[in-house]
Backbone as a ProteinNet text record, in pm:
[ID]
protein_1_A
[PRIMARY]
XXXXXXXXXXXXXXXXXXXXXXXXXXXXXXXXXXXXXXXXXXXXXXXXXXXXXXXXXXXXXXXXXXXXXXXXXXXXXXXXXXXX
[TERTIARY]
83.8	0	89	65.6	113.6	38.1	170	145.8	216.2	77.4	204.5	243.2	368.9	420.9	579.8	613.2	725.9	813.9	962.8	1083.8	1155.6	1228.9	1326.1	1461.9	1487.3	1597.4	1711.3	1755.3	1841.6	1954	1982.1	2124.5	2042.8	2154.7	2092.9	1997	1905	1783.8	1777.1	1773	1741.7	1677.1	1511	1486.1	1396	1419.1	1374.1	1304.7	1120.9	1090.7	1048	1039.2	997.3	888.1	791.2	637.2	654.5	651.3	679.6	582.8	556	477.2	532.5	539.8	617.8	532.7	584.5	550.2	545	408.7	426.5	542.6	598	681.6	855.5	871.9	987.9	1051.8	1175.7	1148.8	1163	1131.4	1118.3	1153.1	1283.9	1433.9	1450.3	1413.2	1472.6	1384.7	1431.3	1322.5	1166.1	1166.2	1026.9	992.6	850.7	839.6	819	763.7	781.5	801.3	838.8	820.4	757.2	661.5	526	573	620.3	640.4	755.7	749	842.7	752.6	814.6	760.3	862.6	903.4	1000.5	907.6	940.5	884.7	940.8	1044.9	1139.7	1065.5	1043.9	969.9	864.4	844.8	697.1	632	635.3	549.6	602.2	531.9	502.9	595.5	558	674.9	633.4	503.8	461.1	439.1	519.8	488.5	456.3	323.7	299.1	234.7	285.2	202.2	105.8	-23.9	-154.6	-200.9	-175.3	-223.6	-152	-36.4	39.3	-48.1	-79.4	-82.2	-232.4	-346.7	-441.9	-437.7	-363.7	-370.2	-296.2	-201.6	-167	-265.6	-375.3	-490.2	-574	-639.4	-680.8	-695.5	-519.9	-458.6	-516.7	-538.7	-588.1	-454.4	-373.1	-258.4	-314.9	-283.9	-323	-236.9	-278	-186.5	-220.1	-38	-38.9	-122	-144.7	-204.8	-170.4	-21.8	69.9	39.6	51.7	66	-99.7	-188	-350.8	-339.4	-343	-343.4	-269.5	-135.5	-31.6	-129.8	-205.7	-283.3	-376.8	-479.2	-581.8	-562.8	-452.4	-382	-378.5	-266.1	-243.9	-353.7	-456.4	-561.8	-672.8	-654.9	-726	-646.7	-519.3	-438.1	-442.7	-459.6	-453	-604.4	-672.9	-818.1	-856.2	-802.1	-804.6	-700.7	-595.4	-545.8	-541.6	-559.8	-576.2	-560.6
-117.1	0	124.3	259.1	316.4	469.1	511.8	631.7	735.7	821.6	1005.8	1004.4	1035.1	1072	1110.6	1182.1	1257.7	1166.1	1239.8	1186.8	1320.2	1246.9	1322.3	1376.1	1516	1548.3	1614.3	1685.1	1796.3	1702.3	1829.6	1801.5	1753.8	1764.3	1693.2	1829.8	1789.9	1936.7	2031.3	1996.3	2090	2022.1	1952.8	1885.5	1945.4	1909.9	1968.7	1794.9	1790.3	1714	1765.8	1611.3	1630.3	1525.3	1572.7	1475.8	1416.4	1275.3	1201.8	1091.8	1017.7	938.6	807.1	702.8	557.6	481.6	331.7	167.8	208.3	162.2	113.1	30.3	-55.7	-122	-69.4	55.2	113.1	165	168.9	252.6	381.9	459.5	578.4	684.8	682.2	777.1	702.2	587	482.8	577	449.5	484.9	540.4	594.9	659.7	689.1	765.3	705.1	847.7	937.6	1087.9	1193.2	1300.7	1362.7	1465.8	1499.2	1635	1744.5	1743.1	1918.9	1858.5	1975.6	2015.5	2028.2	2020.6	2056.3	2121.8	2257.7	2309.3	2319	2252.1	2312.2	2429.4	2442.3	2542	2685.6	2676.1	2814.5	2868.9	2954	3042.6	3065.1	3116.9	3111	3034.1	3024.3	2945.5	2857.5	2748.8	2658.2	2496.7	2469.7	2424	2430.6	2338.8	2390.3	2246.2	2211.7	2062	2143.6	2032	2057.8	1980.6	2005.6	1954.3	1906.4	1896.8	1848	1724.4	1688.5	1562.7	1494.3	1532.5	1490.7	1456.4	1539.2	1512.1	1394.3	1345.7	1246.9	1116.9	1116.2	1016.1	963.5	1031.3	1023.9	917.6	973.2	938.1	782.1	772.8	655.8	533.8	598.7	537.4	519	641.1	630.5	697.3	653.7	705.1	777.6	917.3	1001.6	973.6	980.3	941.9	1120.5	1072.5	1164.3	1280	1287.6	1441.6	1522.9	1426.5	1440.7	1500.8	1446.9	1447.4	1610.2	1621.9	1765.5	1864.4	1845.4	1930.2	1988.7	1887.3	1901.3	2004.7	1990.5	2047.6	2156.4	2215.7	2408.8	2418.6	2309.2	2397.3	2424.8	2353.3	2364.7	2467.6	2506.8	2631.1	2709.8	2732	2900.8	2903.6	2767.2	2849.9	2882.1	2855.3	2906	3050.3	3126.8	3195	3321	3236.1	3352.3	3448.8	3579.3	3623.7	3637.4
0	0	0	-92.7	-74	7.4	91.1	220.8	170.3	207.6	199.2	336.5	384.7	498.4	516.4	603.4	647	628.4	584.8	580	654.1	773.4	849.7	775.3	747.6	686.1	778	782.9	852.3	970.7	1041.6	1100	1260.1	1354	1479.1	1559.3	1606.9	1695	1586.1	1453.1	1333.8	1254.4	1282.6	1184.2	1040.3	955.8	841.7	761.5	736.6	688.4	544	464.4	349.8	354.7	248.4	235.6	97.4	134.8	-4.2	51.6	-78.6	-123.2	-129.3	-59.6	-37.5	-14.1	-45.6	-27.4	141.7	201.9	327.1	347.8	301.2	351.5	389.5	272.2	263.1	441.6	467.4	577.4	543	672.9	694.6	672.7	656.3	542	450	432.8	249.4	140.3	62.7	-92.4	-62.3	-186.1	-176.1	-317	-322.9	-521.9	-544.8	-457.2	-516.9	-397.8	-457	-316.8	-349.5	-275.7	-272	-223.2	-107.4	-27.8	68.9	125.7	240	384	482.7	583.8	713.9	771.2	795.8	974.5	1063.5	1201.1	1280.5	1250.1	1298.2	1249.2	1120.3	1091.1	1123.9	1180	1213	1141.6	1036.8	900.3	769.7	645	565.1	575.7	680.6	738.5	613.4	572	480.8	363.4	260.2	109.2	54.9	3	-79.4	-170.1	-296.7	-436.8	-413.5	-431.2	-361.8	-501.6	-627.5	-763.5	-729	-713.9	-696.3	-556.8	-481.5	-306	-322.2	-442.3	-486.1	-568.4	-625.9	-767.3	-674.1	-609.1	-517.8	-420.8	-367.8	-285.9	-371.9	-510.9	-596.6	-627.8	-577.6	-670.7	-567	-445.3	-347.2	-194.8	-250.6	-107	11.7	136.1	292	320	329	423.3	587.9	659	774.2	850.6	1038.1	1073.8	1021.9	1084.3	1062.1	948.1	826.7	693.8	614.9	710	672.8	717.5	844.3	890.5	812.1	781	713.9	569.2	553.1	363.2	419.4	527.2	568.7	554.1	672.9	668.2	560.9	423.9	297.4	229.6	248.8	191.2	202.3	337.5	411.8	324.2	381.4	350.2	156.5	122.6	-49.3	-98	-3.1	-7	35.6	149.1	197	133.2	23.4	-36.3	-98.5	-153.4	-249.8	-381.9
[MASK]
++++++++++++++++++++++++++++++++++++++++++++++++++++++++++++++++++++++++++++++++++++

């Protein structure tokens, strides 16, 4: 089955994730089949960036975004609604 969910990037107490699209089975930093966005916690603002046409069509395909990853779509989904 395939999952949208976080991949841990950055240095040590500096984490910087990315949202990619993987085989449940892959681990957690391994292979992965695409990658959608970024996800920066450290930042106060636009700490989130997913291309939501990809994160939409992977959904589609029938992939499960994990909790984190479900919520992360929700905000982007609010704030590019709410944009001007």
């Amino acid at each position: 089955m395939v999952v949208i969910r976080l991949t841990r990037r950055g240095a040590k107490k500096r984490p910087f994730y990315r949202i990619v699209a993987a085989d449940q089975r892959f681990p957690r930093d391994g292979r992965f089949l695409e990658i959608l966005g970024t996800f920066d916690p450290l930042k106060s603002e636009d700490n989130c960036k997913i291309d939501m046409e990809k994160a939409s069509a992977w959904i589609a395909k029938g992939a499960r975004p994990s909790k984190t990853v479900a919520s992360l779509l929700k905000k982007a989904e609010t704030a590019q609604n709410t944009a001007p």
